[in-house]
N, C-alpha and C positions, 0 to 999 in steps of 0.2 A: 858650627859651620859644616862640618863634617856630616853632620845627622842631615844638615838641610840638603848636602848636594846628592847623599842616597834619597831622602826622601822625593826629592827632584827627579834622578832617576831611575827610582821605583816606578815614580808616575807616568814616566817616557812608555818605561816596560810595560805596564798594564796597559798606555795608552795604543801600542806596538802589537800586543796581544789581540786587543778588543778588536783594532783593524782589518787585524788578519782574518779575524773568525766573520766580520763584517764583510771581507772581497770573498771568503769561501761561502757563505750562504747567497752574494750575487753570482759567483762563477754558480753552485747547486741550480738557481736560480735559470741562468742563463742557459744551463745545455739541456735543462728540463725542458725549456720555452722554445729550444731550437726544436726542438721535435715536433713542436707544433706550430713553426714559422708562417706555417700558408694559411694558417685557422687566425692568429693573431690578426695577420698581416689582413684580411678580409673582415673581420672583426673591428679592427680599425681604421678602414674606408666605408664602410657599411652605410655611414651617414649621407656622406660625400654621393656615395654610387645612388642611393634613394633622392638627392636631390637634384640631381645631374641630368639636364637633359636626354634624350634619345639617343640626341648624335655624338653625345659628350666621350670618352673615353679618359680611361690613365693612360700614361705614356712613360717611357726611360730615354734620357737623350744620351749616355754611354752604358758600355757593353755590359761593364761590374758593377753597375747601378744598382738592380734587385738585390745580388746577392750582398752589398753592405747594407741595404732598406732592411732585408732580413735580419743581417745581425745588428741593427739595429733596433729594431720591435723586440731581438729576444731579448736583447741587453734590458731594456726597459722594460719589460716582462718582470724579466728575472730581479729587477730592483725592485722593482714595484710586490713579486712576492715577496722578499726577501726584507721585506720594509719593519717585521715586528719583529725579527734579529738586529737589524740593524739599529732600532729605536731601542730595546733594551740592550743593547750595547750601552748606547750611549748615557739612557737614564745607569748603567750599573757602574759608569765611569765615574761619574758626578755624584752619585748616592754617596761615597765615604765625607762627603764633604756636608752632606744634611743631617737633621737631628734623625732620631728614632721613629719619633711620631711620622717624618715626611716620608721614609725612605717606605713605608708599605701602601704610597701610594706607586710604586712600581709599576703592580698590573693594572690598577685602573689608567695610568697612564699611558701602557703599552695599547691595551684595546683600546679606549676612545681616541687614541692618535691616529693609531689606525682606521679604526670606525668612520674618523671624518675625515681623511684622507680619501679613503673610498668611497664615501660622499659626495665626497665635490666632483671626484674624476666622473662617477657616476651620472651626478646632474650635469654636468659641462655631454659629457657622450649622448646622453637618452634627448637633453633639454635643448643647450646652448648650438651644439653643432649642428643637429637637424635643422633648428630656426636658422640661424647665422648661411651656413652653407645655401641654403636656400632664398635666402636676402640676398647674400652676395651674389650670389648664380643669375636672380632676375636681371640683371645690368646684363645680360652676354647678349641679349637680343637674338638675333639674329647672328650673333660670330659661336661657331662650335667653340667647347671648349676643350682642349688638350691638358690636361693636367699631369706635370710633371712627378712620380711617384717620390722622389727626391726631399720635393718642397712641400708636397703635403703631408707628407711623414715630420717633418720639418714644423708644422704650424699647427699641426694638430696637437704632435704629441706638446709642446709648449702651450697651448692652449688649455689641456688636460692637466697637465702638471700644476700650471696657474691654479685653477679652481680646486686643482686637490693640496696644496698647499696653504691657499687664501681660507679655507673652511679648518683650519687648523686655530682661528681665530680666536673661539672661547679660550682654546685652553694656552693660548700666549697671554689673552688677560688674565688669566686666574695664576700665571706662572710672574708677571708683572706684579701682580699685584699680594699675591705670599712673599715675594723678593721687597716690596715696600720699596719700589720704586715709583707705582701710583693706586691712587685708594678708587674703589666703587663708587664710591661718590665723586671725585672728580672728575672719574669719566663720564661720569651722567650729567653731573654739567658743563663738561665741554662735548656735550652730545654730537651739535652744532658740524663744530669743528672737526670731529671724526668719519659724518656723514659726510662733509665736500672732501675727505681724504677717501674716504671708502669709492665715492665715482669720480675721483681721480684715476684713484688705481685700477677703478674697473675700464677707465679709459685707456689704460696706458696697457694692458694685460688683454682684451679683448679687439677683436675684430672693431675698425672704424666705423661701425653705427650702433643709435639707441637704444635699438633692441638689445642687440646683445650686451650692451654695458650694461643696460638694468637689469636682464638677469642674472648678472654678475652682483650688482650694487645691491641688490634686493634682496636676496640671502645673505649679505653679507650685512646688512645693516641688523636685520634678526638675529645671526649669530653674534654680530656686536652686543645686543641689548640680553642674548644669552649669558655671554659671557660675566657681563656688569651683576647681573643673576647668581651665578655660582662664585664668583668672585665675593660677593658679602658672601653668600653659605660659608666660605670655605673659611672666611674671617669673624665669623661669628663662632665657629667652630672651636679655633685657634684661643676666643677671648673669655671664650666661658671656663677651663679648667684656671685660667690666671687669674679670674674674679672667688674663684671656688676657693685658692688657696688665699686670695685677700683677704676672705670672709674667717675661713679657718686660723 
């Protein structure tokens, strides 16, 4: 009993550890990003400003407005660098708990979580928000638009975040599915049923029109059928040294 309550917290401590090293790579992160507030900050209106009429403008309706907008962009700046500390953090947390063979998937899993993190946020910024903003914008007709810097800082970056999480999609299958909680094959026959879930979510995560949900839905049903992909690899992988020793 004794051994379980240090091993318990042992696991506090490391968890306690990893955290901290996790808020000092976003604090790094974050005063790094302030230095470049007003680059971000127009960085991520960019889209907005190119689809916005002539007479359109931003606006602030209180005084401290900008300067929370700013520490806000760097904060998310500063996570969004800070994102492949933060991710092998968390894989080096849970590594004592996997065999030998999984734990040197480490770096593969630190790059491509990352890799299609910056995927998504990418395609949503270059793709979704140029189209989207610009769908939405044609309804203003004739009424200027004043856009409040607050609430588009606000919908964007939730926008961005959406598709850069949602493109994380392979490798939650391939992590489902080493865990033997569901096989390659059952996801490919419930195909079906994954696609009316996928432009669910693209409805519920995206601006309310069809454009933008199906660019949402449309990579995301690809990296579905990616996933179902590397998911047998990674299980065919697993089943060939256990046939090897059947044979021996």
């Amino acid at each position: 009993m004794d051994e379980a309550k240090m091993s318990f917290t042992a696991h506090l401590e490391e968890l306690r550890n990893r955290l901290i090293i996790c808020l000092i790579a976003v604090g790094i992160g974050f005063i790094g990003s302030y230095c470049f507030k007003e680059k971000f900050f127009h960085i991520l209106v960019l889209p907005l400003l190119k689809a916005m009429p002539e007479k359109g403008s931003l606006i602030f309706t209180g005084v401290p407005e900008p300067f929370f907008v700013y520490l806000k962009v760097s904060l998310v700046a500063g996570i969004f660098f800070s994102a492949p500390v933060i991710l092998y953090e968390i894989w080096a947390f849970v590594a004592p708990g996997l065999y030998s063979r999984e734990r040197r998937y480490v770096v593969p899993f630190v790059f491509f979580s990352s890799m299609l993190f910056l995927l998504g946020t990418l395609f949503g910024y270059r793709i979704v928000c140029p189209y989207g903003f610009k769908f939405l914008l044609g309804y203003a007709y004739d009424i200027q638009p004043m856009l409040a810097i607050k609430e588009y800082f606000s919908f964007s970056t939730k926008l961005l975040l959406a598709f850069g999480f949602v493109f994380e999609l392979p490798l939650f299958i391939v992590f489902l599915s080493k865990a033997g909680i569901v096989s390659p094959q059952t996801l490919a026959r419930q195909r079906k049923y994954a696609i009316l879930v996928i432009f669910a979510t693209a409805a519920i995560l995206t601006p309310p029109d069809v454009a933008t949900q199906i660019m949402m839905a449309g990579p995301l049903i690809g990296l579905f059928e990616v996933g179902i992909i590397l998911a047998k690899i990674f299980r065919k992988k697993e089943e060939v040294p256990e046939e090897e020793k059947a044979e021996g």
